[in-house]
C-alpha positions in Angstrom: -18.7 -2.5 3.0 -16.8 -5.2 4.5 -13.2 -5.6 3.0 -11.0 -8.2 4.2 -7.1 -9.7 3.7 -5.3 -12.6 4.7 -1.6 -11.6 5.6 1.1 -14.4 5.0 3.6 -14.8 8.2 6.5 -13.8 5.7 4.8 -10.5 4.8 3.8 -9.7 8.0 7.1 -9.5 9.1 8.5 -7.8 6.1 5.7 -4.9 7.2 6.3 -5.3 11.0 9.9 -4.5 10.4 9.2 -0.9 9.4 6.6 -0.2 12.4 8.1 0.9 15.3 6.2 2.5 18.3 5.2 5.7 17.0 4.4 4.8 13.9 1.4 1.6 13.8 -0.9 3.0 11.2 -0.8 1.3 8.1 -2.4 2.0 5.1 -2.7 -0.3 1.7 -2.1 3.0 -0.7 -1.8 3.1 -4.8 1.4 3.6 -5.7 0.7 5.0 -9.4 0.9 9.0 -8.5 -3.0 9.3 -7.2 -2.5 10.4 -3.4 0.4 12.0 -1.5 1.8 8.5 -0.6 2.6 7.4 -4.2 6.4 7.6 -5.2 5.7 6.9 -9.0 3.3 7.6 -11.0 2.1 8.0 -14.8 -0.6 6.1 -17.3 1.1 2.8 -17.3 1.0 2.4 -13.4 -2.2 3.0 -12.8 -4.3 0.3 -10.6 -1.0 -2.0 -11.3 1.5 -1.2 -7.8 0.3 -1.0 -4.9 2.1 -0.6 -1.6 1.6 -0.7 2.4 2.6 3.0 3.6 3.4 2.7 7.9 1.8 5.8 9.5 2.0 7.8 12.9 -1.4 8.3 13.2 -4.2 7.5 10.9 -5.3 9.6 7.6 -9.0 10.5 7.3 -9.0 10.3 3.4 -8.3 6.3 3.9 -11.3 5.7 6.0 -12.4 2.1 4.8 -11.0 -0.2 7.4 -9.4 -3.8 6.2 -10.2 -6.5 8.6 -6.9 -8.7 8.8 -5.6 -11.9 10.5 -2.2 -9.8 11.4 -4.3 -7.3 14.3 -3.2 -4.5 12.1 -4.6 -1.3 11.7 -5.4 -1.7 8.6 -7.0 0.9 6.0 -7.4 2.1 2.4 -9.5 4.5 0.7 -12.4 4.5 -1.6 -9.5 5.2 -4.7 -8.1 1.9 -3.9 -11.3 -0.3 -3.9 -11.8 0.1 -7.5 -8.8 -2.4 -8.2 -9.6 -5.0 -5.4 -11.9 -8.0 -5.3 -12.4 -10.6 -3.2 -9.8 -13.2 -1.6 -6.8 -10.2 -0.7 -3.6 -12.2 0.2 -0.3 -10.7 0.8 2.5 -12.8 0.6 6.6 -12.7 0.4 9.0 -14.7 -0.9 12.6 -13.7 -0.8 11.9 -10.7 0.7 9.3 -9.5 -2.2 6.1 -8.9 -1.4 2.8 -9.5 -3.5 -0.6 -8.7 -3.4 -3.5 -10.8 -5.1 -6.8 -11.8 -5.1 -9.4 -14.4 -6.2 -8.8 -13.3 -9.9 -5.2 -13.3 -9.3 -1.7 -11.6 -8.8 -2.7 -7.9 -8.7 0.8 -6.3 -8.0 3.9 -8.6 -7.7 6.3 -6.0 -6.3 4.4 -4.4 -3.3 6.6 -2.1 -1.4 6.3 -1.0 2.4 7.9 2.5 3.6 7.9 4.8 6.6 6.2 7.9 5.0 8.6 10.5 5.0 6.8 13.7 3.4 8.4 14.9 0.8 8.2 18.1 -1.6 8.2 17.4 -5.0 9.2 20.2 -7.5 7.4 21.3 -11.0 11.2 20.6 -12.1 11.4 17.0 -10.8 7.7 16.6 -12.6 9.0 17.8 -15.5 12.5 15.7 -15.5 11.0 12.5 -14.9 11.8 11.9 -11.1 8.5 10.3 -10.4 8.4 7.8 -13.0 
């Protein structure tokens, strides 16, 4: 499976700014509580936000490589695929980030982070900290 996505100049450098040297992995992750990456999550995210998550080294679960017109390296995982079609673009306009694709906007509010693990408590869960 060949999946491809064109990467406006804008969000290019929206993402390049939060590479550095040790960190040039990155990975186009859900961002509705389904992996270790999301920082949100419940029903009414699912499939809906997506984000770019920068990486120090690469993560075997997000194997499917994304061939892109930035030289980036570039995954996602089978999870992901479900939600995507044809035609990826990722554009920016004052400094917000969206993510489409021949069928249209698929997330208007794409975010891209460091990953920084995190532990997440039963507590926080339970109090609402990751919706």
């Amino acid at each position: 499976m060949t999946v491809s996505i064109n990467i406006k100049p804008e969000a290019l450098e929206i993402i390049k700014k939060k590479m550095d040297p040790d960190h040039q992995v990155v990975l186009l992750a859900l961002n509705d509580g389904s992996n270790n990456y999301s920082k949100q999550g419940g029903t009414c995210t699912i499939g809906a936000n997506f984000q770019f998550v920068i990486l120090e080294k690469e993560d075997p679960a997000y194997n499917i490589k994304i061939e892109n017109n930035a030289g980036l390296n570039l995954s996602t995982s089978e999870a992901e695929l479900g939600f995507l079609e044809d035609g990826l673009v990722v554009n920016a306009r004052n400094a917000s980030m969206s993510l489409s694709d021949n069928s249209g906007i698929i997330d208007g509010a794409v975010t891209v982070d460091q990953f920084t693990p995190s532990d997440v408590t039963k507590s926080d869960l339970l109090n609402g900290k990751t919706c």
